[in-house]
PDB file of N, H, CA, C and O in Angstrom:
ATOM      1  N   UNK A   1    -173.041  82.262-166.328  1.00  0.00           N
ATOM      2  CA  UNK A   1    -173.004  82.440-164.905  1.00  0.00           C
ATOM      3  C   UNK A   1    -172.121  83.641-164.612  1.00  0.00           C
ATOM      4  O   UNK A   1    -171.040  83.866-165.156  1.00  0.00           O
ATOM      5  N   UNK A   2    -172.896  84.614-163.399  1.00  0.00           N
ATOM      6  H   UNK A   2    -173.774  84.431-162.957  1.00  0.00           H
ATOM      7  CA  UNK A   2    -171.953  85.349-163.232  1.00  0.00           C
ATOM      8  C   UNK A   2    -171.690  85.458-161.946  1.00  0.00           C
ATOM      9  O   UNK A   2    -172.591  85.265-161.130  1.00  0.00           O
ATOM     10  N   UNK A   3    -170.187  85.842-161.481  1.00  0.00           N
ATOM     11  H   UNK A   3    -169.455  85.999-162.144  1.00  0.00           H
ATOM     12  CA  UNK A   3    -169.874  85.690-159.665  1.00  0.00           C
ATOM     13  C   UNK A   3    -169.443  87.163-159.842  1.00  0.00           C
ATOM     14  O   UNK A   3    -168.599  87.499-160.672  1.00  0.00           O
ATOM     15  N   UNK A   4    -170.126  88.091-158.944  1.00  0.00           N
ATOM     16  H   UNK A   4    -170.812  87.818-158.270  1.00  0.00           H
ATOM     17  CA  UNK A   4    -169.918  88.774-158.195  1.00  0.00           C
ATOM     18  C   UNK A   4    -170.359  89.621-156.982  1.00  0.00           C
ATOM     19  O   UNK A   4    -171.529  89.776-156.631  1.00  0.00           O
ATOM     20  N   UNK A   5    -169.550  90.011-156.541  1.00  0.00           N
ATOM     21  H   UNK A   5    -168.600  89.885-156.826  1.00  0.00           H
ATOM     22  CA  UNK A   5    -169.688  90.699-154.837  1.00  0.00           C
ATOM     23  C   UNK A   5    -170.737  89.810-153.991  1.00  0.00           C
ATOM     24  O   UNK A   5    -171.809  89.912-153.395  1.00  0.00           O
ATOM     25  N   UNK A   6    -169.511  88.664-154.398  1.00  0.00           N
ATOM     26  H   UNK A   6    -168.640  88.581-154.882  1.00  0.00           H
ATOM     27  CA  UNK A   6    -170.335  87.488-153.350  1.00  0.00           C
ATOM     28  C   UNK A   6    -171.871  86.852-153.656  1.00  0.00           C
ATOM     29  O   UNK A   6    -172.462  86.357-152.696  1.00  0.00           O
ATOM     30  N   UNK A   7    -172.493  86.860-154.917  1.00  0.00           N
ATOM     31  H   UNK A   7    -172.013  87.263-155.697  1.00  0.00           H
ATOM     32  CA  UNK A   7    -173.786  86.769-155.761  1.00  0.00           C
ATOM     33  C   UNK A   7    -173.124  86.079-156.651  1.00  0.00           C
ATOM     34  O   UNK A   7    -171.930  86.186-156.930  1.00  0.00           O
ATOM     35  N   UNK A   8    -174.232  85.068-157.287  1.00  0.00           N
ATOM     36  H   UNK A   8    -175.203  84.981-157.060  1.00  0.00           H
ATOM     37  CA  UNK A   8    -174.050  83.948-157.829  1.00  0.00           C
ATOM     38  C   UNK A   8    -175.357  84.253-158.783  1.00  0.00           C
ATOM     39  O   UNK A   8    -176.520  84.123-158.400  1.00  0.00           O
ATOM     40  N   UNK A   9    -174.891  84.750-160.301  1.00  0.00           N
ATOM     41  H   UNK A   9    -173.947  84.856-160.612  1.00  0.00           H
ATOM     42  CA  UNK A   9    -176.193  84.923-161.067  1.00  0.00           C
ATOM     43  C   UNK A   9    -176.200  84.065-162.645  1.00  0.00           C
ATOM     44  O   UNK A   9    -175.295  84.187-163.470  1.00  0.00           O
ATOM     45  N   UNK A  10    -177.208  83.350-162.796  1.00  0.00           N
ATOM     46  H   UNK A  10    -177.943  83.251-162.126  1.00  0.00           H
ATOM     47  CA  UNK A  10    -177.432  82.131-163.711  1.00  0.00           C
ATOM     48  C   UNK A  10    -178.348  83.171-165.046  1.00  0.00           C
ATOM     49  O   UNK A  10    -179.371  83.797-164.767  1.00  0.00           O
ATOM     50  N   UNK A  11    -177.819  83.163-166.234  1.00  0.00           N
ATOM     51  H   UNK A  11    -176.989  82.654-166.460  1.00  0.00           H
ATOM     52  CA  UNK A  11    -178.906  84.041-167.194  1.00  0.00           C
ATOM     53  C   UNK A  11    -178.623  82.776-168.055  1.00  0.00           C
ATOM     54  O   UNK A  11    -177.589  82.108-168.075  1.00  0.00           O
ATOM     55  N   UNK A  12    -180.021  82.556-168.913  1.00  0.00           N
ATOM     56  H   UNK A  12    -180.861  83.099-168.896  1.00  0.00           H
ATOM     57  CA  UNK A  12    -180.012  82.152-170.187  1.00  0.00           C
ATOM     58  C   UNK A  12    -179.149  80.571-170.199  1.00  0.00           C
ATOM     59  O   UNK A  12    -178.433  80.111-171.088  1.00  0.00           O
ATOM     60  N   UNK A  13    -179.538  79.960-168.831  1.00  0.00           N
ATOM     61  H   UNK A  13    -180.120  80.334-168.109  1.00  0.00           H
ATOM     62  CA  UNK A  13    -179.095  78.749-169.123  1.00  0.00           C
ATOM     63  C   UNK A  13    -178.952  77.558-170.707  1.00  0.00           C
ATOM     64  O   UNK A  13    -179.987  77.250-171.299  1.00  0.00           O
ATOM     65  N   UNK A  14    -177.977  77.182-171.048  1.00  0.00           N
ATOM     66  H   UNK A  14    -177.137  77.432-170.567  1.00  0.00           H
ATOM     67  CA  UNK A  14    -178.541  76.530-172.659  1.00  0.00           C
ATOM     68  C   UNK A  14    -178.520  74.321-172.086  1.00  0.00           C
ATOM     69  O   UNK A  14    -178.060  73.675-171.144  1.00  0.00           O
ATOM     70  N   UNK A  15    -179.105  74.087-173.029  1.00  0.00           N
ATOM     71  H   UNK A  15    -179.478  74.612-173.795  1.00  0.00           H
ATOM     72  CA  UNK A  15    -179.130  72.436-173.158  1.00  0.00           C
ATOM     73  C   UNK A  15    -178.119  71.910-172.299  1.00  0.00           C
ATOM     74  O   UNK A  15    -178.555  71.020-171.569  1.00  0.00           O
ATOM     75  N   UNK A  16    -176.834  72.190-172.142  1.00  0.00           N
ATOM     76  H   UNK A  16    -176.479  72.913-172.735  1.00  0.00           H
ATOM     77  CA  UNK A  16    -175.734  72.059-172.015  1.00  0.00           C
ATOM     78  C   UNK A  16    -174.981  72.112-170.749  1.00  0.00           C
ATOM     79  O   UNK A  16    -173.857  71.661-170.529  1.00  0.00           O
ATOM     80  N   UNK A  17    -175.958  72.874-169.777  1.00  0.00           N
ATOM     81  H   UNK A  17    -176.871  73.240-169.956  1.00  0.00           H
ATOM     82  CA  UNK A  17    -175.517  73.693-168.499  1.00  0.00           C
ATOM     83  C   UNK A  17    -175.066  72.798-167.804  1.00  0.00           C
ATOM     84  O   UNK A  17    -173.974  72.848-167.237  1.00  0.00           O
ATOM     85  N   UNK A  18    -175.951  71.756-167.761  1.00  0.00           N
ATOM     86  H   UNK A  18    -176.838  71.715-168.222  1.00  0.00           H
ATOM     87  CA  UNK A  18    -175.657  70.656-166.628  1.00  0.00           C
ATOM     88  C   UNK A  18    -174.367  70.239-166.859  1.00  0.00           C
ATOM     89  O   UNK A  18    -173.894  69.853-165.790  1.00  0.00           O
ATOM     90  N   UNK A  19    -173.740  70.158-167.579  1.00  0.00           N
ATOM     91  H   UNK A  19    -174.124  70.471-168.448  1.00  0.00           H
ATOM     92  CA  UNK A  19    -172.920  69.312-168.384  1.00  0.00           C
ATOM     93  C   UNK A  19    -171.304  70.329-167.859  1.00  0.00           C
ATOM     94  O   UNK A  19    -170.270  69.985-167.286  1.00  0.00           O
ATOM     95  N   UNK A  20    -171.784  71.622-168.394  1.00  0.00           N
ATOM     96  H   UNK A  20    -172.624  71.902-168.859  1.00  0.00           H
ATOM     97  CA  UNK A  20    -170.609  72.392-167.872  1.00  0.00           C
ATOM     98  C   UNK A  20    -170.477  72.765-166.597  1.00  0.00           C
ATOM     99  O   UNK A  20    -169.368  72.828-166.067  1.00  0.00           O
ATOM    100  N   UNK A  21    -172.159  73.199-165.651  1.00  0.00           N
ATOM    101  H   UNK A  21    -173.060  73.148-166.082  1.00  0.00           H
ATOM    102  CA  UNK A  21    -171.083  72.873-164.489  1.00  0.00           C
ATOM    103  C   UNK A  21    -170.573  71.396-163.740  1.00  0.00           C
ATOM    104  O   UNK A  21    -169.906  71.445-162.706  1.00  0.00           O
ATOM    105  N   UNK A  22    -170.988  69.978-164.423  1.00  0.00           N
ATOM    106  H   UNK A  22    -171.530  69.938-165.263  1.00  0.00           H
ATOM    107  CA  UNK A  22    -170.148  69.069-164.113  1.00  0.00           C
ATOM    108  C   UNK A  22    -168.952  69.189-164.141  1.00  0.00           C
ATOM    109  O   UNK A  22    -168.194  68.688-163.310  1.00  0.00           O
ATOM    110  N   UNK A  23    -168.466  70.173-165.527  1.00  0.00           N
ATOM    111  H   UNK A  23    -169.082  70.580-166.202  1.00  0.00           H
ATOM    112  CA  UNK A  23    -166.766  69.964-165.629  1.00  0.00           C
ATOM    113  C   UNK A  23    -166.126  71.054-165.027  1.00  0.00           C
ATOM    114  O   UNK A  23    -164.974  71.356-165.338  1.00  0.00           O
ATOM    115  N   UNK A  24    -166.671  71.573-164.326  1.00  0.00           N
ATOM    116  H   UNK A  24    -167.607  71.328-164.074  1.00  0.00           H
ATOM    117  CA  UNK A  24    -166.101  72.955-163.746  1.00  0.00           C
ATOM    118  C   UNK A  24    -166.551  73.222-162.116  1.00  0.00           C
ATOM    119  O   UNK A  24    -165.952  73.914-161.292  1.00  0.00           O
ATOM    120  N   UNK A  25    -167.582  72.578-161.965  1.00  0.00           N
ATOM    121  H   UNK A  25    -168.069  72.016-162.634  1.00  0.00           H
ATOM    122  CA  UNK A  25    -167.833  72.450-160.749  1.00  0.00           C
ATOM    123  C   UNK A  25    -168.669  73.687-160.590  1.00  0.00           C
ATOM    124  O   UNK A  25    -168.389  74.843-160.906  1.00  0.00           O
ATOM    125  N   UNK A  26    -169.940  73.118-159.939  1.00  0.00           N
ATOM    126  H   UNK A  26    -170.168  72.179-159.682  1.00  0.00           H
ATOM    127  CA  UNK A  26    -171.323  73.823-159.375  1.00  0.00           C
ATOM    128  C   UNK A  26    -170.666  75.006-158.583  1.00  0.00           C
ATOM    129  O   UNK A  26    -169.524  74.993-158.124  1.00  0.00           O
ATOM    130  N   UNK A  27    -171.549  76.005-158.499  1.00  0.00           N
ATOM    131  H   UNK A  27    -172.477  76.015-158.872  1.00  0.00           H
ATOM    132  CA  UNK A  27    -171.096  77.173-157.327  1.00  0.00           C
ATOM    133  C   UNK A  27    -171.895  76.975-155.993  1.00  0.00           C
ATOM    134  O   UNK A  27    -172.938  76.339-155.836  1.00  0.00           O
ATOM    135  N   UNK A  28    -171.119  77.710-155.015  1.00  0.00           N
ATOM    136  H   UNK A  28    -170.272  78.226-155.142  1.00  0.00           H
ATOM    137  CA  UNK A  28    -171.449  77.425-154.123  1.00  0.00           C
ATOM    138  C   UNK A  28    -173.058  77.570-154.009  1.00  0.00           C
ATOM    139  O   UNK A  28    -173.795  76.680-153.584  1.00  0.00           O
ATOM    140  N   UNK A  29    -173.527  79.000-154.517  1.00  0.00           N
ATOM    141  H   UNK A  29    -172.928  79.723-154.862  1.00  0.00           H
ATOM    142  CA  UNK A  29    -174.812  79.283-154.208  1.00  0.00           C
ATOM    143  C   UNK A  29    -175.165  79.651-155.423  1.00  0.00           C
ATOM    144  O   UNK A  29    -174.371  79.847-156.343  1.00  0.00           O
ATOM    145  N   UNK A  30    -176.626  79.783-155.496  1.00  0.00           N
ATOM    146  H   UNK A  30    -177.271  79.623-154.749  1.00  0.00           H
ATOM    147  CA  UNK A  30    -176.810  80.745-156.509  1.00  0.00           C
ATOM    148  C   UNK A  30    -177.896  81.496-156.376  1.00  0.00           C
ATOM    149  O   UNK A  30    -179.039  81.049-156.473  1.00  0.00           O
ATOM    150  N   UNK A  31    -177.649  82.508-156.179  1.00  0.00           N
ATOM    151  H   UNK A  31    -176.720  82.871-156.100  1.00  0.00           H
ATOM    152  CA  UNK A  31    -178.532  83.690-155.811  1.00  0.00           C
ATOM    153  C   UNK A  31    -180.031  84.110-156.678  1.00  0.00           C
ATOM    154  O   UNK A  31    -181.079  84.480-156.149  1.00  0.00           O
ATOM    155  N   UNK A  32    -179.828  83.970-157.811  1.00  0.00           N
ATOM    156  H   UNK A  32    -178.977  83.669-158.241  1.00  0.00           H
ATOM    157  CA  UNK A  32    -180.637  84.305-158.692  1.00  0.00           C
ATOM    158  C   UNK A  32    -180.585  83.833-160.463  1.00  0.00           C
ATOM    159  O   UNK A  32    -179.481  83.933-160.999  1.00  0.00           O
ATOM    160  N   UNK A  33    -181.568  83.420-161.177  1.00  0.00           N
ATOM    161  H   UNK A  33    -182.465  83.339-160.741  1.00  0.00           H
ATOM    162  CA  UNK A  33    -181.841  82.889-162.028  1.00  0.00           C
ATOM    163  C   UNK A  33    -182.476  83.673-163.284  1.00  0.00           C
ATOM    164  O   UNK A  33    -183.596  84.144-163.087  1.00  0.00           O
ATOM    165  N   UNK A  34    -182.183  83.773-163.924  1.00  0.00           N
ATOM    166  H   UNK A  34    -181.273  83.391-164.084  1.00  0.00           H
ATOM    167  CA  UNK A  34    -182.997  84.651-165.310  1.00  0.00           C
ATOM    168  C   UNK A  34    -183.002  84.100-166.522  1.00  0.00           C
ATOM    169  O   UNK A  34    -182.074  83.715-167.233  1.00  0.00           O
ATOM    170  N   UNK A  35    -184.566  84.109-166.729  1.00  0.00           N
ATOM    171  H   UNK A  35    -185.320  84.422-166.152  1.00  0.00           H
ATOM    172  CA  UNK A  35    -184.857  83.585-168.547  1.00  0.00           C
ATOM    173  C   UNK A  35    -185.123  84.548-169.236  1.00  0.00           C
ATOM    174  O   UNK A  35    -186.203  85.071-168.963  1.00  0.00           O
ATOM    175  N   UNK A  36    -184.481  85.055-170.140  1.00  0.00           N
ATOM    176  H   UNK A  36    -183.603  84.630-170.362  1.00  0.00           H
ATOM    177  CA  UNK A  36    -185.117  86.451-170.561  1.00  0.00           C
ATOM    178  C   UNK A  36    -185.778  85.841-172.030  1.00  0.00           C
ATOM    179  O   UNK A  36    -186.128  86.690-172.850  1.00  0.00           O
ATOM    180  N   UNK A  37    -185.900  84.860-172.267  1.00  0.00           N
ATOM    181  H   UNK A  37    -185.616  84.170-171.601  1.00  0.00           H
ATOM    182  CA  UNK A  37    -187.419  84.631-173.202  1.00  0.00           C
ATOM    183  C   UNK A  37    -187.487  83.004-172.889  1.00  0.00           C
ATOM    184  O   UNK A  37    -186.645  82.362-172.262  1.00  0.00           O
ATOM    185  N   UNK A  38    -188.742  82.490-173.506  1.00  0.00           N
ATOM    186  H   UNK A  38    -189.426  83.012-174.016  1.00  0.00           H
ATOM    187  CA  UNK A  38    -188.894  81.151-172.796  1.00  0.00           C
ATOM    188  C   UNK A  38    -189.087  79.918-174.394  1.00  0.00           C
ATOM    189  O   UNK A  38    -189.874  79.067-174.810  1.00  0.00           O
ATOM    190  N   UNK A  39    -188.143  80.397-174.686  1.00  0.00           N
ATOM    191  H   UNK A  39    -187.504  81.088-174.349  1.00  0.00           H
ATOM    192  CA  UNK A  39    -187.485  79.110-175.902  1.00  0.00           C
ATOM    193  C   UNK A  39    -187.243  78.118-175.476  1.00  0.00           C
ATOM    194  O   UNK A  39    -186.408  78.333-174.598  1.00  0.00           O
ATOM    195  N   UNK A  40    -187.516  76.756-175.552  1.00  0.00           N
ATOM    196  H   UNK A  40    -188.195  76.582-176.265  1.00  0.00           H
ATOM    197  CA  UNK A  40    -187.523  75.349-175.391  1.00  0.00           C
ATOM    198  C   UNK A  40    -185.662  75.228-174.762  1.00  0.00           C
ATOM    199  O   UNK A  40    -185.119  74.737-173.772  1.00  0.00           O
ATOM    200  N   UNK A  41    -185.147  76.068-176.133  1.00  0.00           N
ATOM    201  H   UNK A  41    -185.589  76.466-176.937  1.00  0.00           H
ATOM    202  CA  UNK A  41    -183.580  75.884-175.554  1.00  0.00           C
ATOM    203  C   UNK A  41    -182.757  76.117-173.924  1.00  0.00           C
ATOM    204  O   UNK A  41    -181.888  75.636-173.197  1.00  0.00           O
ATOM    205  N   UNK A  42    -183.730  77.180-174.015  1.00  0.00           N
ATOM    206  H   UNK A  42    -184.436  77.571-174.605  1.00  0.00           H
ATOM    207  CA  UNK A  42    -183.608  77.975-172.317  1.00  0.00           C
ATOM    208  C   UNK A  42    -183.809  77.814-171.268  1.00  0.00           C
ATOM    209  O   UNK A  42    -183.232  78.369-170.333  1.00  0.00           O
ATOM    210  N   UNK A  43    -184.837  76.865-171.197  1.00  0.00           N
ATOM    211  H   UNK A  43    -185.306  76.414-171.956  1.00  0.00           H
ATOM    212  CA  UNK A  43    -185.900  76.629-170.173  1.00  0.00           C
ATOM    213  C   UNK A  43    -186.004  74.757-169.851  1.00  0.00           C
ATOM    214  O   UNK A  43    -186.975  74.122-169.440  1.00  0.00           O
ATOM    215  N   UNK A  44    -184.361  74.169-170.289  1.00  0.00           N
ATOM    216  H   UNK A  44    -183.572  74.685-170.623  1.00  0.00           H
ATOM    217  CA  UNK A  44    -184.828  72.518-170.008  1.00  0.00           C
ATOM    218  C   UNK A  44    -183.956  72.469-168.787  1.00  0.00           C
ATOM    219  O   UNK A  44    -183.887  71.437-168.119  1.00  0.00           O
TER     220      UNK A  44
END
């Protein structure tokens, strides 16, 4: 995840994501999303 100039950008989510932003807490928004290939790992 990346925060800047007020943009909220998600790349290459893994298995796991959900999990970390439970422990860290969701962002407010999120502007935009990117899979840059579509591996089973990437894309759950």
């Amino acid at each position: 995840m990346v925060e800047a100039a007020g943009r909220t950008v998600i790349v290459d989510v893994s298995p796991d994501f959900r999990a970390q932003m439970l422990a860290v807490g969701p962002p407010e928004r999120i502007d935009a999303v990117f899979f840059t290939h579509g591996h089973a790992d990437q894309a759950h």
